[in-house]
C-alpha positions as CSV (number, residue, x, y, z in Angstrom):
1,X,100.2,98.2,17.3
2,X,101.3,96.5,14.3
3,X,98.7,95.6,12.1
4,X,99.0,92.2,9.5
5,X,97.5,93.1,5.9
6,X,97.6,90.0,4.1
7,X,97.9,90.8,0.4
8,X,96.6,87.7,-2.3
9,X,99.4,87.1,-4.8
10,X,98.0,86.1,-8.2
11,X,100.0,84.7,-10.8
12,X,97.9,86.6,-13.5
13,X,95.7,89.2,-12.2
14,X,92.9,89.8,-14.8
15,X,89.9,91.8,-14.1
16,X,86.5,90.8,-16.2
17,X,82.8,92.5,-16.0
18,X,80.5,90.6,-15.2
19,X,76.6,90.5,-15.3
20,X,75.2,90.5,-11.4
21,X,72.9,87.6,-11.4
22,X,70.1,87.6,-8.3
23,X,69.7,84.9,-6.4
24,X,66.3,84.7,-4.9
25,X,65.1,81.6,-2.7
26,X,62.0,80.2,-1.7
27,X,58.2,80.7,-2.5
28,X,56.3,83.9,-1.9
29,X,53.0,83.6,0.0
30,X,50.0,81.8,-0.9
31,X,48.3,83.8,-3.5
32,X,51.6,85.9,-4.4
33,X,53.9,84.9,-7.1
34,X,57.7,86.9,-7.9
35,X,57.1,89.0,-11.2
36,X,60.5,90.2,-11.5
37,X,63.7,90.8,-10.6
38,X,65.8,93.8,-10.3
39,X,69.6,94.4,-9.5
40,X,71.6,97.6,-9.0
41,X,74.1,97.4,-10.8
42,X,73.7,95.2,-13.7
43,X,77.0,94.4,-13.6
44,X,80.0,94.4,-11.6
45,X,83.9,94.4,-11.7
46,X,85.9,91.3,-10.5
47,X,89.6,90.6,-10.3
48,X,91.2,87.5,-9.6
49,X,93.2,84.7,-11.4
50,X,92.8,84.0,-14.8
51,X,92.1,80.7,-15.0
52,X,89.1,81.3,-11.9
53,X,87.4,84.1,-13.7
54,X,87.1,82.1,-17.0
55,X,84.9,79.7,-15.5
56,X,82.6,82.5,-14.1
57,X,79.8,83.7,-16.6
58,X,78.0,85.7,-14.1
59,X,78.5,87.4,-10.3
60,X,75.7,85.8,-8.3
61,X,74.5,87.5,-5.3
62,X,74.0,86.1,-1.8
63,X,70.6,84.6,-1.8
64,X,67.6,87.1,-0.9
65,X,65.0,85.0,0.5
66,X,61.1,85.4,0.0
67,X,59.4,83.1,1.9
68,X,56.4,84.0,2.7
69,X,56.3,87.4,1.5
70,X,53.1,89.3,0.0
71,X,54.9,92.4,-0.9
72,X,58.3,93.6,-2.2
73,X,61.3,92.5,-1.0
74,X,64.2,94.9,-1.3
75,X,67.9,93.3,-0.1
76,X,71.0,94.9,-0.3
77,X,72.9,92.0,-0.3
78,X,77.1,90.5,-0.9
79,X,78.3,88.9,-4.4
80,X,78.7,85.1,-3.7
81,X,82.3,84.5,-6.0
82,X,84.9,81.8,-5.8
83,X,87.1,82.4,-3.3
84,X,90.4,84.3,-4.9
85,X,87.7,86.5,-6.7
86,X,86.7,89.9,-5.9
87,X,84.2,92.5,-6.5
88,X,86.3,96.0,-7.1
89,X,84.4,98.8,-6.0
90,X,80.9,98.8,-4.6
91,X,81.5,95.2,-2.0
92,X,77.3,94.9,-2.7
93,X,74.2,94.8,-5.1
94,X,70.8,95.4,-3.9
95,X,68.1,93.1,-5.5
96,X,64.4,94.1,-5.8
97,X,62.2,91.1,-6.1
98,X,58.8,92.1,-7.2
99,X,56.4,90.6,-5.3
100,X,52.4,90.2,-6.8
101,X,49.1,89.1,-6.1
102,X,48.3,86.0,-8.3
103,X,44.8,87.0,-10.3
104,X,42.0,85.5,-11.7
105,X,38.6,85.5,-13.0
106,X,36.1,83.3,-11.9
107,X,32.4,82.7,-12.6
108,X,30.0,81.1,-9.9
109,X,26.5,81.1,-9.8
110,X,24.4,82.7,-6.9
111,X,21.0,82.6,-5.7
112,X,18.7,84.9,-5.5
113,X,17.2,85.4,-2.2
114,X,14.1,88.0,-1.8
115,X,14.2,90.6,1.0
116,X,11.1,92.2,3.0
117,X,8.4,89.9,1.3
118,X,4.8,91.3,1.7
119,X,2.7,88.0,3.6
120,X,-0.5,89.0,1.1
121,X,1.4,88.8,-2.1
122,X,3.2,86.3,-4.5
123,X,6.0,86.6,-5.4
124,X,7.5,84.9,-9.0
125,X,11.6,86.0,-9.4
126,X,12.4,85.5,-13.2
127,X,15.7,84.1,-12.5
128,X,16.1,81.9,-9.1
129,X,19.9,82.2,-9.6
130,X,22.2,84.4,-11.8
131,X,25.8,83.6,-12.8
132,X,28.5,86.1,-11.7
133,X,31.9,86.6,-13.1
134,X,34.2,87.5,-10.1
135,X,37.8,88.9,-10.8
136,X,40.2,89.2,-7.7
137,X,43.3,87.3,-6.0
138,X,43.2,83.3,-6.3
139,X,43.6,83.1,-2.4
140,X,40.4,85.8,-2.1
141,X,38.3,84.1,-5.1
142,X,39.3,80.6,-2.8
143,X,37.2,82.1,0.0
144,X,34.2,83.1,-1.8
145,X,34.2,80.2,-3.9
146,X,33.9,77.9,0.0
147,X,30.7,79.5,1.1
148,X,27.1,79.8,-1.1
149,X,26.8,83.5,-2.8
150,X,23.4,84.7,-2.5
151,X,22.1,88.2,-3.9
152,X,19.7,89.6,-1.8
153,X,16.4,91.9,-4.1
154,X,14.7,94.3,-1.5
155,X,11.1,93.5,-2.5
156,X,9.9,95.4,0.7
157,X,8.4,98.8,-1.6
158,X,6.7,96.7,-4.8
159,X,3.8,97.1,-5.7
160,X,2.0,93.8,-7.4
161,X,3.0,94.0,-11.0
162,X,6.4,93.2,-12.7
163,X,9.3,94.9,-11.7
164,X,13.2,95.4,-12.9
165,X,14.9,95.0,-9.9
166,X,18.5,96.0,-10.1
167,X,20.6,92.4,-9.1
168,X,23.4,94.4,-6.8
169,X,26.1,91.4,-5.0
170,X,27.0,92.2,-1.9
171,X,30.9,91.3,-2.7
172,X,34.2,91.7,-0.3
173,X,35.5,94.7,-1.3
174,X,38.8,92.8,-2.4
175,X,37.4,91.4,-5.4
176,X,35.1,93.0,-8.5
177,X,32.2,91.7,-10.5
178,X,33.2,91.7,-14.2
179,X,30.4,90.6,-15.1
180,X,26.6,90.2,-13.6
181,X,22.7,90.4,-15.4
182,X,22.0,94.2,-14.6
183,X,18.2,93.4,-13.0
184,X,16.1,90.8,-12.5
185,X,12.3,90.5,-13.0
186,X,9.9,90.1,-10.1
């Protein structure tokens, strides 16, 4: 069993380190956005001809695709050089891209709707709508936004007479309220 090794001749070997460059491709999901990039290593060891490694500034990876994604994506992936170059050492770099929720804050304005009216009494909210400030995801904010809010006040136990009611949103538990009025009057 012979076996053929074919060995590059270079007329000027040089070796040069380089700074590993990631190459990420496409668009995280809707709502998501890439907030960084790591690489281990930083940078890596190539040899090849002279005249090829003076055109490289960098040792690009193979691309690590994110399509799609809503959460880290962690590649171990090849160097993508010029053919005649080579990485000595360690053949691969593994690339972190930092995947995140997009964020905002956004105010809308709800109603106010009262709960377990008494037929024999009057009832005279303050405020008929309050404006709330919602902070969350864009993609989450997007679906409250498509549908009315409405705060319900339980008005089943009041006596007649003016009363703080305490103006609670009933929210998904993926976004918070930064900011709402505390009570209403009734």
């Amino acid at each position: 069993g012979l076996v053929n090794i074919t060995i590059p001749v270079y007329e000027n070997l040089e070796t040069r380190t380089l700074p590993v460059n990631p190459v990420v491709t496409g668009t995280p999901g809707a709502g998501f956005r890439i907030a960084g990039v790591d690489v281990e290593p930083l940078v890596v060891t190539v040899a090849g001809d002279l005249e090829q490694l003076q055109a490289l500034v960098a040792a690009d990876t193979a691309p690590v695709p994110v399509s799609g994604a809503t959460r880290d994506v962690t590649s171990e992936v090849a160097y993508a050089l010029p053919p005649g170059v080579s990485a000595i050492g360690s053949q691969t770099a593994r690339v972190t891209v930092r995947i995140e929720a997009i964020t905002e804050t956004r105010t809308y304005t709800a109603g106010i709707r009262l709960d377990g009216r008494q037929p024999d009494l009057l009832y005279e909210p303050s405020e008929t709508q309050v404006l709330l400030t919602l902070f969350g995801s864009t993609a989450d904010l997007d679906r409250i936004g498509a549908s009315p809010i409405v705060i319900s006040l339980n008005v089943a136990q009041l006596e007649p007479g003016t009363h703080e009611l305490p103006v609670v949103p009933s929210l998904p538990s993926v976004v918070t309220a930064s900011s709402f009025p505390p009570a209403a009057s009734v």
